[in-house]
C-alpha positions in Angstrom: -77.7 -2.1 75.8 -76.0 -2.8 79.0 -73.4 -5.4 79.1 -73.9 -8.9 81.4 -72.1 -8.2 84.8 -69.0 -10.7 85.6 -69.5 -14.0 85.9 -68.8 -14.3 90.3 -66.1 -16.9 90.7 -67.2 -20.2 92.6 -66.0 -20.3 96.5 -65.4 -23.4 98.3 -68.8 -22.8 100.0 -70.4 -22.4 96.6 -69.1 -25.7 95.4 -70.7 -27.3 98.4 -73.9 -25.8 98.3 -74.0 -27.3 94.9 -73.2 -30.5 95.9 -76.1 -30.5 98.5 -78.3 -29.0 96.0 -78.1 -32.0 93.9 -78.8 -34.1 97.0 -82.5 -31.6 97.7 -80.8 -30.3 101.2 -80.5 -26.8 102.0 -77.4 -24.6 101.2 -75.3 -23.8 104.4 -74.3 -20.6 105.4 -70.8 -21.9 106.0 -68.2 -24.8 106.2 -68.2 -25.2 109.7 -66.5 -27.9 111.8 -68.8 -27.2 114.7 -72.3 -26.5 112.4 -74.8 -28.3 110.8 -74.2 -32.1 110.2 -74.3 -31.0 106.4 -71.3 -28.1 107.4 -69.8 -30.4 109.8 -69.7 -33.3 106.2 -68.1 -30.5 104.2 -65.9 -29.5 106.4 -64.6 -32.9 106.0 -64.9 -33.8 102.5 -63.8 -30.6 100.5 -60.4 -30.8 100.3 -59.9 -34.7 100.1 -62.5 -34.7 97.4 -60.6 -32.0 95.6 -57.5 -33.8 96.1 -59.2 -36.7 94.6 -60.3 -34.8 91.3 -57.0 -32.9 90.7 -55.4 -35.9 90.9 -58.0 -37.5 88.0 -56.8 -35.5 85.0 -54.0 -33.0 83.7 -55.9 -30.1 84.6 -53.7 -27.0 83.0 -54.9 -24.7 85.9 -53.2 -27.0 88.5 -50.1 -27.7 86.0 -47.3 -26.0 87.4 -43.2 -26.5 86.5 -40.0 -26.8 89.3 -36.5 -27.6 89.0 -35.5 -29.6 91.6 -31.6 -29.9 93.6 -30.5 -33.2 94.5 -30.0 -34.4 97.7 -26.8 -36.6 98.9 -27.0 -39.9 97.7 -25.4 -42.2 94.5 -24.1 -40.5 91.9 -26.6 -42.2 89.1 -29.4 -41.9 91.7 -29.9 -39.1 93.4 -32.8 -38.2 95.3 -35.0 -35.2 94.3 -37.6 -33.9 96.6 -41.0 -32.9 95.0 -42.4 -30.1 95.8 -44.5 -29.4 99.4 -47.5 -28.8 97.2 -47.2 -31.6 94.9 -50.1 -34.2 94.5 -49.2 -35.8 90.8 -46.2 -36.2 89.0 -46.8 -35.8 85.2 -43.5 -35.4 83.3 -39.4 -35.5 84.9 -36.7 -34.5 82.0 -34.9 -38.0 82.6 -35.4 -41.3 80.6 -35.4 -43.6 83.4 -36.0 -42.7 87.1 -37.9 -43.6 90.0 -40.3 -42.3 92.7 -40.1 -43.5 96.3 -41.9 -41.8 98.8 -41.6 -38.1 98.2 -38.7 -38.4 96.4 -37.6 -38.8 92.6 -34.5 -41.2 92.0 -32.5 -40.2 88.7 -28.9 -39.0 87.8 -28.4 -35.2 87.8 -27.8 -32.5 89.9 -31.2 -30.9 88.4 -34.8 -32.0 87.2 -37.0 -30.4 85.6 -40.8 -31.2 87.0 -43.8 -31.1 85.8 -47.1 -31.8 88.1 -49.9 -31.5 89.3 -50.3 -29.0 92.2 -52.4 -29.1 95.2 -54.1 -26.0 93.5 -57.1 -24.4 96.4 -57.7 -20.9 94.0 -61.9 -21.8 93.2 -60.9 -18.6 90.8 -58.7 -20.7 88.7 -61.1 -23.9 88.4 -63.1 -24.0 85.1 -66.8 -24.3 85.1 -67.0 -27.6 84.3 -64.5 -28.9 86.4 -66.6 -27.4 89.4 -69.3 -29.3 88.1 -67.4 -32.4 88.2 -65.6 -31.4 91.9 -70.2 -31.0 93.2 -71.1 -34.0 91.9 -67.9 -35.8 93.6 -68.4 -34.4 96.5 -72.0 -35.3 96.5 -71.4 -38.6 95.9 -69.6 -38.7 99.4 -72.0 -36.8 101.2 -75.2 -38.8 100.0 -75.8 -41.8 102.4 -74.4 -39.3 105.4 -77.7 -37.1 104.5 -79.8 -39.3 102.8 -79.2 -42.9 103.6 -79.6 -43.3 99.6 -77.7 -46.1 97.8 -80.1 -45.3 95.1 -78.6 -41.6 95.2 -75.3 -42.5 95.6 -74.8 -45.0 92.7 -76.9 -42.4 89.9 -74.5 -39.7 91.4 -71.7 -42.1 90.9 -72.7 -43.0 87.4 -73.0 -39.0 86.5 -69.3 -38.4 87.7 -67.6 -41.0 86.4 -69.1 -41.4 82.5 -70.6 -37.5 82.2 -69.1 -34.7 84.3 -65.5 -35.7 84.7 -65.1 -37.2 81.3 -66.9 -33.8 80.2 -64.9 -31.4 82.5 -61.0 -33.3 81.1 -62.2 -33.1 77.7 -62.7 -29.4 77.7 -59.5 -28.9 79.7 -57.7 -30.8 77.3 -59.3 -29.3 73.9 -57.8 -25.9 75.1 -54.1 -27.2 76.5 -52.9 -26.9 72.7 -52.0 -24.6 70.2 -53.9 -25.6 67.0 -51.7 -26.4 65.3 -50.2 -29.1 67.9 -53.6 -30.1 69.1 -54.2 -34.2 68.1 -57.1 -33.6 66.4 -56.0 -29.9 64.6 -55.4 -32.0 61.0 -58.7 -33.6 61.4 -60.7 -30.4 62.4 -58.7 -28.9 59.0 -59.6 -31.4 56.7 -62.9 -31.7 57.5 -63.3 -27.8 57.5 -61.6 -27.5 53.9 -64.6 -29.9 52.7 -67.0 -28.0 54.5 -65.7 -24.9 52.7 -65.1 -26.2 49.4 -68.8 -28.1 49.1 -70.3 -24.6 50.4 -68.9 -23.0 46.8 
């Protein structure tokens, strides 16, 4: 028996083609700034939209850790540049400080950082959360191609209560170790019943 070939990974140009599937227009050969007016409206939308979706969640694949210097300023408030590629912050190592601009305001020489990067590898997005970054980006490019409210507000309705809702909760279900995952005591007990009414 010959074993499935490799699952390809998604390309930017994939994701949109998908998104304009679920609209009923024709895939585009490319994201073009001088093509089609559905190339030229990708062009346009991709990475804002992407932006917009990494920010939405704690995706793990865009999690990444920095230790940042501090700059000159008050000694109990120093400021700590973020990281060029940073879009969210999630979790600094101090129990009070403050973020201004680009900046994080805390005491210390050091912080530890942990955020949410401006992450552009399609290789490292999840299947679902591809599914979630289409419909998105959908939803922005519907009345541009179809001048449908109709479209716009069902697309709307499937991101936000179905495919981003779907896409966080299988992010999150694997960002654990069992045994640290919220619902791992839950899972147990109900498997132990399982088990023992099985005898």
């Amino acid at each position: 028996m010959k074993s499935a070939p490799p699952a390809s990974i998604p390309t930017a140009l994939d994701i949109c083609n998908l998104a304009l599937a679920k609209l009923g227009e024709a895939p585009i050969p490319g994201i073009d700034a001088n093509g089609s007016p559905a190339a030229r409206l990708c062009y346009s939308h991709y990475h804002p939209v992407r932006r917009e979706i990494l920010c939405a969640n704690r995706w793990t694949f865009a999690t990444k850790q920095a230790i940042l210097q501090a700059g000159q300023g008050s000694a109990d408030n120093l400021p700590h540049n973020l990281p060029d590629d940073c879009l969210r912050v999630l979790e600094v190592n101090r129990r009070t400080w403050t973020l201004r601009g680009r900046c994080i305001y805390c005491p210390g020489e050091q912080v530890h950082l942990l955020y949410i990067a401006d992450e552009e590898d399609t290789g490292l997005f999840e299947p679902l959360f591809v599914e979630a970054f289409a419909t998105r980006l959908a939803c922005k490019l519907c009345i541009p191609l179809t001048s449908s409210t109709t479209a716009r507000e069902a697309l709307t309705h499937e991101y936000h209560r179905i495919a981003l809702p779907q896409a966080a909760h299988n992010n999150a279900v694997q960002s654990f170790s069992n045994d640290s995952h919220p619902l791992y005591s839950l899972w147990r007990k109900s498997y132990q019943q399982s088990s023992t009414s099985s005898l």
